[in-house]
C-alpha positions as CSV (number, residue, x, y, z in Angstrom):
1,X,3.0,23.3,4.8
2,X,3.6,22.3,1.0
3,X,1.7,22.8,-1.4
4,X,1.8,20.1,-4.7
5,X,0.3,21.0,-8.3
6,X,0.7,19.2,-11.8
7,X,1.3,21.2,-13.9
8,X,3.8,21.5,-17.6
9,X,2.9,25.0,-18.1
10,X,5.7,27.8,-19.4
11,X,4.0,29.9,-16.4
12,X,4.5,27.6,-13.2
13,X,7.2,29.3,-11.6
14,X,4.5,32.3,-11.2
15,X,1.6,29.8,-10.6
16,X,3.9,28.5,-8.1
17,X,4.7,32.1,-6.6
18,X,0.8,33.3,-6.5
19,X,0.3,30.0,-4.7
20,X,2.5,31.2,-2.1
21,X,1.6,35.0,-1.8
22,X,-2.0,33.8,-1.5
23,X,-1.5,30.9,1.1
24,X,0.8,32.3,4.1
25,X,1.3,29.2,5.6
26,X,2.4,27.5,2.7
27,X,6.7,27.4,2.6
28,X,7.3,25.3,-0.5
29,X,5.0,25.0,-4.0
30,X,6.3,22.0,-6.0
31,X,5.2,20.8,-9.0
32,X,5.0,16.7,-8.9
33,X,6.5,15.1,-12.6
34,X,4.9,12.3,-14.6
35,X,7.6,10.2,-13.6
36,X,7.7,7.2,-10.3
37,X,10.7,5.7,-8.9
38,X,10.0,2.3,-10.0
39,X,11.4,0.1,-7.0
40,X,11.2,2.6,-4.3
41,X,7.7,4.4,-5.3
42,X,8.3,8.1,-5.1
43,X,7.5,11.0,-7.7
44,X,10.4,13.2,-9.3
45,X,9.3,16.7,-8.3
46,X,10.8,20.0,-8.9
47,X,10.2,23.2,-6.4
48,X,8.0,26.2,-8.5
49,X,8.5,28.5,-5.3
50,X,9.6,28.9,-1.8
51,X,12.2,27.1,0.3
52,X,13.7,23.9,-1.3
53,X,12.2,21.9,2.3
54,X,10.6,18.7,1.4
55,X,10.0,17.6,5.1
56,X,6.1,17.9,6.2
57,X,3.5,16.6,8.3
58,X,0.2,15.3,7.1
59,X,-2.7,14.4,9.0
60,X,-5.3,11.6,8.5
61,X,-8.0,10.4,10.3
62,X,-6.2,12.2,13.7
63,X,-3.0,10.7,13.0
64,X,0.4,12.3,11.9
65,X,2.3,11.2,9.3
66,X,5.4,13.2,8.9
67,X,7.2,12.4,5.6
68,X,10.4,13.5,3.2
69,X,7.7,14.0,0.9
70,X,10.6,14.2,-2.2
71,X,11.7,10.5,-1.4
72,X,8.4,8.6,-0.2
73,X,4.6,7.7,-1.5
74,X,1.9,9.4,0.1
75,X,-1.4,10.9,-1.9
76,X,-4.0,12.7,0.5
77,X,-6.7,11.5,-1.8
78,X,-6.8,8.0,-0.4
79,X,-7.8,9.1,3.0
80,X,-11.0,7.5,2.6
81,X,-9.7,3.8,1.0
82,X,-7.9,3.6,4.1
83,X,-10.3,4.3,6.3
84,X,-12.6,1.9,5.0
85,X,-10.0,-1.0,5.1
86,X,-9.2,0.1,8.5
87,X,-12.9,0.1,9.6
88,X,-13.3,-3.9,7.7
89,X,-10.9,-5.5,10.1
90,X,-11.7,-6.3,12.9
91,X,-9.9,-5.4,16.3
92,X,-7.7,-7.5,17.7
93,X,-6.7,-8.9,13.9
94,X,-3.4,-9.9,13.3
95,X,-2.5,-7.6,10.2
96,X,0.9,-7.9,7.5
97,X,1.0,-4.7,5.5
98,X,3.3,-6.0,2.7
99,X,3.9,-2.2,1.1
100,X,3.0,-0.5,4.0
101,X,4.9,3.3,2.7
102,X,4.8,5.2,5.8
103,X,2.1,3.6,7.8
104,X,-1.8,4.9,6.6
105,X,-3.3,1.5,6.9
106,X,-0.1,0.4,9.5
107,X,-0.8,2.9,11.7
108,X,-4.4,3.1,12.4
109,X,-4.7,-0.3,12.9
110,X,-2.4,-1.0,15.4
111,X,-3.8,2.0,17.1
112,X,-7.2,0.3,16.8
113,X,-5.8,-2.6,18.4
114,X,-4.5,-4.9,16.1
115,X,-1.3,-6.6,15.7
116,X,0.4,-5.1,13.1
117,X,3.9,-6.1,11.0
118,X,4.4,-3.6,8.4
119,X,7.1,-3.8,5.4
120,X,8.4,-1.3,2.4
121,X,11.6,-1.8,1.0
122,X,11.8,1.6,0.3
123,X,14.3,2.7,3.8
124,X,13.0,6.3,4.0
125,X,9.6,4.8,4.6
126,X,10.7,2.4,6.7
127,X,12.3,5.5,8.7
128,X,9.4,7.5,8.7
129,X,6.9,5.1,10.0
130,X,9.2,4.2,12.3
131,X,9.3,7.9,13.4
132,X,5.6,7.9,13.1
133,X,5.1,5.4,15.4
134,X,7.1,6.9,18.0
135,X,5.0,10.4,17.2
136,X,1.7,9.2,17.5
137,X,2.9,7.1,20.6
138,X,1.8,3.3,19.0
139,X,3.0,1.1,21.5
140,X,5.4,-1.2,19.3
141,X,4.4,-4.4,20.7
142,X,1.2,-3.7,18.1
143,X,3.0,-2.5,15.3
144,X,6.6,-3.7,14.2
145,X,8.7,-2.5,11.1
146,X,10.5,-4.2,8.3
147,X,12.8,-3.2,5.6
148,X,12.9,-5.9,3.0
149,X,11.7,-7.8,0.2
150,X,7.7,-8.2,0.7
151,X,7.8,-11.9,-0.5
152,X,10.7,-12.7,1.8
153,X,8.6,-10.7,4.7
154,X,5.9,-12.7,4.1
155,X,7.7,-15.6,3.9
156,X,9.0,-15.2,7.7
157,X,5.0,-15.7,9.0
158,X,4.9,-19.0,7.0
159,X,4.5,-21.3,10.3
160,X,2.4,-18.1,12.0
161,X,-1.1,-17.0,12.6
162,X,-1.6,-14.7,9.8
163,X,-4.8,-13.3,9.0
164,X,-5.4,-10.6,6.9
165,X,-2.5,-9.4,4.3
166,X,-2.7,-6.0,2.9
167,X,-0.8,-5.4,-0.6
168,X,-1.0,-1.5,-1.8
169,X,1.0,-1.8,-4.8
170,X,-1.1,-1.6,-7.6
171,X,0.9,-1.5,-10.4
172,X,2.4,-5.1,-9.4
173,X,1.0,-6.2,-6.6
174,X,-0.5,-9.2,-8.5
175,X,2.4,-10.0,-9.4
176,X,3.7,-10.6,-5.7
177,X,0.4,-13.1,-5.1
178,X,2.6,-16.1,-5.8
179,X,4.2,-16.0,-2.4
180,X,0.9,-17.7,-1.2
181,X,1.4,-21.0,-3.0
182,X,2.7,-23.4,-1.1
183,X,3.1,-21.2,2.1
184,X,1.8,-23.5,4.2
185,X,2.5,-26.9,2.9
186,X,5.0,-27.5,6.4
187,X,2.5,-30.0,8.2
188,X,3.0,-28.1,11.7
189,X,1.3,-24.8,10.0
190,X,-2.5,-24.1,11.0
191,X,-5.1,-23.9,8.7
192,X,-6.3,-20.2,9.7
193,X,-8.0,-18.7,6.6
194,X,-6.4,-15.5,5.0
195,X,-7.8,-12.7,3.9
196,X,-6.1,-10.1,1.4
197,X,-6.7,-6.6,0.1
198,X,-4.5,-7.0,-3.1
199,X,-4.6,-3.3,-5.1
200,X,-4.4,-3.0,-9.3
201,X,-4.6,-0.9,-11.8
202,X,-7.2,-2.3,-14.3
203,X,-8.7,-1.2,-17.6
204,X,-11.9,0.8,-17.3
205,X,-13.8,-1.1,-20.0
206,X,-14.0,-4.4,-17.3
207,X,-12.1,-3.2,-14.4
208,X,-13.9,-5.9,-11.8
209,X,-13.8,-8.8,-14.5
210,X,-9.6,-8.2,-15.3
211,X,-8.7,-7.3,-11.5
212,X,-10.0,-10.7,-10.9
213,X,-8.3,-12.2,-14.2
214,X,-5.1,-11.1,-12.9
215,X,-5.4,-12.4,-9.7
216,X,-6.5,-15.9,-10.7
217,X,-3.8,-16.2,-13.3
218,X,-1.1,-16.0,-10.5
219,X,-3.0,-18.2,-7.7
220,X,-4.0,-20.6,-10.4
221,X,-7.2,-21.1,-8.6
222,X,-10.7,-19.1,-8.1
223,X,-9.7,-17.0,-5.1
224,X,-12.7,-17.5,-2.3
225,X,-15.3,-15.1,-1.6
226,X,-13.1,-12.6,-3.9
227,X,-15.2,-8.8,-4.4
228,X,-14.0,-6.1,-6.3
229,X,-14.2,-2.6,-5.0
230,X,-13.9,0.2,-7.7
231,X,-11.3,2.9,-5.3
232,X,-11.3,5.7,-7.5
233,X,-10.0,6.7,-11.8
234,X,-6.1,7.5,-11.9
235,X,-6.2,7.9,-15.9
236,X,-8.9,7.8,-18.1
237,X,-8.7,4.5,-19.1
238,X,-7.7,2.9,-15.7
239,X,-9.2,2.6,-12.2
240,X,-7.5,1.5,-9.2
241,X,-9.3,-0.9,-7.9
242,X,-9.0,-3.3,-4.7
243,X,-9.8,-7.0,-4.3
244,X,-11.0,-8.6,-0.8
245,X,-10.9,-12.5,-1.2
246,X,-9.9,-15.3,1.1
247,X,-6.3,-17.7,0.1
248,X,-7.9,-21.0,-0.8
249,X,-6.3,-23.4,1.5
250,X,-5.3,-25.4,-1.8
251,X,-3.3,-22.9,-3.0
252,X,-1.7,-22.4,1.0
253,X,-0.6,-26.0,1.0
254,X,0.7,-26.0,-2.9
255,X,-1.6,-28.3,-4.6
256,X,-2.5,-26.0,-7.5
257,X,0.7,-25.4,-8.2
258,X,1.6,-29.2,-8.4
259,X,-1.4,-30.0,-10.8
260,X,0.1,-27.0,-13.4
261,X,3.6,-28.2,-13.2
262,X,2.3,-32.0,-13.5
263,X,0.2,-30.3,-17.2
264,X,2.9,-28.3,-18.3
């Protein structure tokens, strides 16, 4: 088991050491930096006490997710987020999980019975949710991995039946909503609705009103049926928020995106 704290005191190596005396089953106390990997999503970290062994296992809603925990994303604290997401689609779904880490929406879905294609460019979290799979015995006909780009993964479900596209990035996932215009102007492409959980990082002063701003700017449309769901603070002036809205059908076949290039 390891043990994480946040800390910049002069005393965490002994904070780090009492952690370990007191906690017997703990093997490694690590103290997570302020600093992120910015393509791959992982925090610096540095070890306060006990064996320099980042490998664990974590488990969430009876699933395992074993993790390099030094070179992959994973916070404990969003257990209940991804339950709830979990819980709102429905079985059977067909699911992309465009920065799916090591599988805690992934996973439980496709145990749940959905079809599941999960994506991180990040190749240690592709690794461990392959592994992850395999250890929690997820037959892979309901979940298959992919390590690329998430607008070029996207891209390869353009003709398909996609229904419901999950984006846990929030400090750019908005940024990646522009792989929905035009995704389905080909004729031979069905008009089935899609649904997306898009995550951000918005000010606390409006958080609903600028989560929604941000997504509109990139569509260039009202997104349909869009709600706002407040997920928890990560600073005191931001919340991580999560907005549930449907891909107008316009904005699938391109049309917005003509009318703004025809007025710029």
């Amino acid at each position: 088991m390891k043990a994480v704290v946040s800390t910049q005191s002069t005393g965490k190596f002994m904070i780090g050491q009492v952690i370990l005396d007191k906690n017997p089953s703990i093997k490694t106390v690590v103290n997570k930096l302020n600093t992120i990997h910015s393509k791959y999503r992982f925090f610096d970290m540095e070890v306060l006490a006990g064996e320099e062994n980042f490998i664990t296992t974590a488990i969430e809603h009876k699933i395992k997710f074993s993790m390099d925990f030094s070179k992959v994303y994973w916070n404990s604290k969003l257990g209940t987020e991804h339950r709830r997401v979990v819980d709102a689609i429905p079985v059977g779904a067909t699911v992309l999980d465009m920065f799916c880490g090591i599988g805690p929406f992934a996973l439980p879905l496709a145990r749940k019975g959905c079809q599941v294609h999960a994506n991180d460019l990040n190749p240690e979290s592709y690794k461990w949710l392959v592994k992850n799979r395999d250890l929690n015995g997820i037959c892979t006909k309901l979940l298959t991995c992919y390590n690329m780009d998430g607008r070029d993964f996207v891209r390869e479900f353009s003709g398909g039946q996609i229904q419901y596209v999950l984006m846990n990035l929030p400090a750019s996932a908005t940024e990646f909503l522009d792989v929905f215009v035009g995704l389905h102007s080909v004729e031979k492409v069905s008009q089935c609705p899609i649904k997306v959980f898009c995550y951000h990082f918005a000010h606390v002063d409006s958080p609903e009103e600028s989560t929604l701003e941000a997504v509109k700017e990139v569509l260039g449309a009202e997104p349909e049926n869009p709600f706002v769901h407040l997920v928890r603070k990560t600073a005191p002036k931001t919340w991580m928020t999560c907005i549930e809205f449907v891909v107008p059908h316009s904005v699938l076949r391109g049309e917005n995106q003509t009318k703004r290039t025809k007025t710029e």
